[in-house]
C-alpha positions in Angstrom: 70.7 8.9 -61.8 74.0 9.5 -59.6 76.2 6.9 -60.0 76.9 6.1 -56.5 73.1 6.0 -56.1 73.3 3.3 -58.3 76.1 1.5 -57.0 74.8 1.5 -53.4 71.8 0.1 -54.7 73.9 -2.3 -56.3 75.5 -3.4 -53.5 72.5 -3.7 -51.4 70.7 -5.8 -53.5 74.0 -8.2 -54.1 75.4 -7.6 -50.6 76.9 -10.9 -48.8 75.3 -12.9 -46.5 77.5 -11.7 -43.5 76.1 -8.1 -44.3 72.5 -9.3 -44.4 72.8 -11.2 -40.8 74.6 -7.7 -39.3 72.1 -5.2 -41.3 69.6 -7.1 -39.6 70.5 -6.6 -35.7 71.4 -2.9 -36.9 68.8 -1.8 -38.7 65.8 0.1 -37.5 67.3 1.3 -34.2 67.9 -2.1 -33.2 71.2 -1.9 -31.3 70.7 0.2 -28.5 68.7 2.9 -30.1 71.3 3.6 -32.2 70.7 4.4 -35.9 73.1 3.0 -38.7 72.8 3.6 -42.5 73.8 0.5 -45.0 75.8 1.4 -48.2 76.5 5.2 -46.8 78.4 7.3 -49.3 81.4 9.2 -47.9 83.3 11.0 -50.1 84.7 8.9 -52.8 83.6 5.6 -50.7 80.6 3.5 -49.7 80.6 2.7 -46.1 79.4 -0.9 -45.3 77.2 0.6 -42.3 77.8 3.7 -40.7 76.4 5.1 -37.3 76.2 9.2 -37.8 75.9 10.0 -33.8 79.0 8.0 -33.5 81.0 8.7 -36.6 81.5 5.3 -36.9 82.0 2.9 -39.8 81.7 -0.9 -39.6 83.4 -2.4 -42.4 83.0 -5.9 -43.1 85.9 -8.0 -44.9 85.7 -10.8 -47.5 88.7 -12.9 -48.6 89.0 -10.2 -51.1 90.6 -8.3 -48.5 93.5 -10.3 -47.4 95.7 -9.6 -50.4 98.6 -6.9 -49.9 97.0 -4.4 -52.3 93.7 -4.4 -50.8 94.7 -4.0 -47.6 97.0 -1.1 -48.4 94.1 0.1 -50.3 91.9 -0.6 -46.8 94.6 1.6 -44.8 94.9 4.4 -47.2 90.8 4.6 -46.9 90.9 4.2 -43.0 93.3 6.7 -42.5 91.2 9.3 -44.6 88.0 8.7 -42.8 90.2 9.1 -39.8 91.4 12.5 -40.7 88.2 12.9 -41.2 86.6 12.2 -37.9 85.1 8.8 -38.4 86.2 5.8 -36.6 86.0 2.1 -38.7 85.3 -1.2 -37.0 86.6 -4.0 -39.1 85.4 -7.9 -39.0 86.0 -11.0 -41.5 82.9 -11.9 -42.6 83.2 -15.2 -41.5 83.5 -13.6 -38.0 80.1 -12.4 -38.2 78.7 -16.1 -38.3 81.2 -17.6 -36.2 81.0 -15.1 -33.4 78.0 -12.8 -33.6 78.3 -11.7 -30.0 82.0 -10.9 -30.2 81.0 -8.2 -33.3 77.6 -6.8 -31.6 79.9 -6.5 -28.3 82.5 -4.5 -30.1 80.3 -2.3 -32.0 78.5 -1.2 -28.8 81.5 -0.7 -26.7 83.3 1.4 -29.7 79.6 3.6 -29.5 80.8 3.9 -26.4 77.2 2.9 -24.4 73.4 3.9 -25.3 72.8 6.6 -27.5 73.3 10.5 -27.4 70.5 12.7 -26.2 
């Protein structure tokens, strides 16, 4: 088996809770008609969710995050997808509990409306 296979299934099984209350109001088409893939592979990273009609990544943050090296690491890997044509939302996970609107509002506004024909 790939080994990315693996580790996304990995992390979908042990994702957080933040990404399990998210995944839920995205999955299936939920927001807006838009579709968004969980633990999406791009090149040598997984994307938390990713919307391919949007090139957008939604990248959701644990305290893991907030150390210098991580978040050097998190701008060298924004700045690729970048280059690469794919925008990246990022939240605090606690952010997704303690303003759910506030994410769901930002995500739709950065698709920029309802979906594409």
């Amino acid at each position: 088996m790939d080994l990315s296979l693996a580790r996304r299934r990995t992390l979908r099984r042990t994702g957080t809770d933040a990404e399990a209350v998210l995944w839920a109001r995205l999955r299936a088409k939920r927001l807006m008609g838009f579709k968004f893939r969980r633990q999406h592979p791009f090149g040598p990273y997984i994307l938390d969710f990713y919307c391919p009609d949007r090139h957008l990544a939604v990248e959701l943050d644990g305290g893991q995050h907030f150390n210098s090296a991580a978040q050097n690491y998190d701008q060298r890997r924004t700045t690729l997808l970048l280059r690469r044509g794919i925008r990246v939302l990022r939240f605090p996970t606690d952010l997704v509990f303690r303003e759910p609107i506030a994410v769901l509002d930002a995500i739709v506004l950065a698709l920029g409306g309802g979906p594409s024909p």
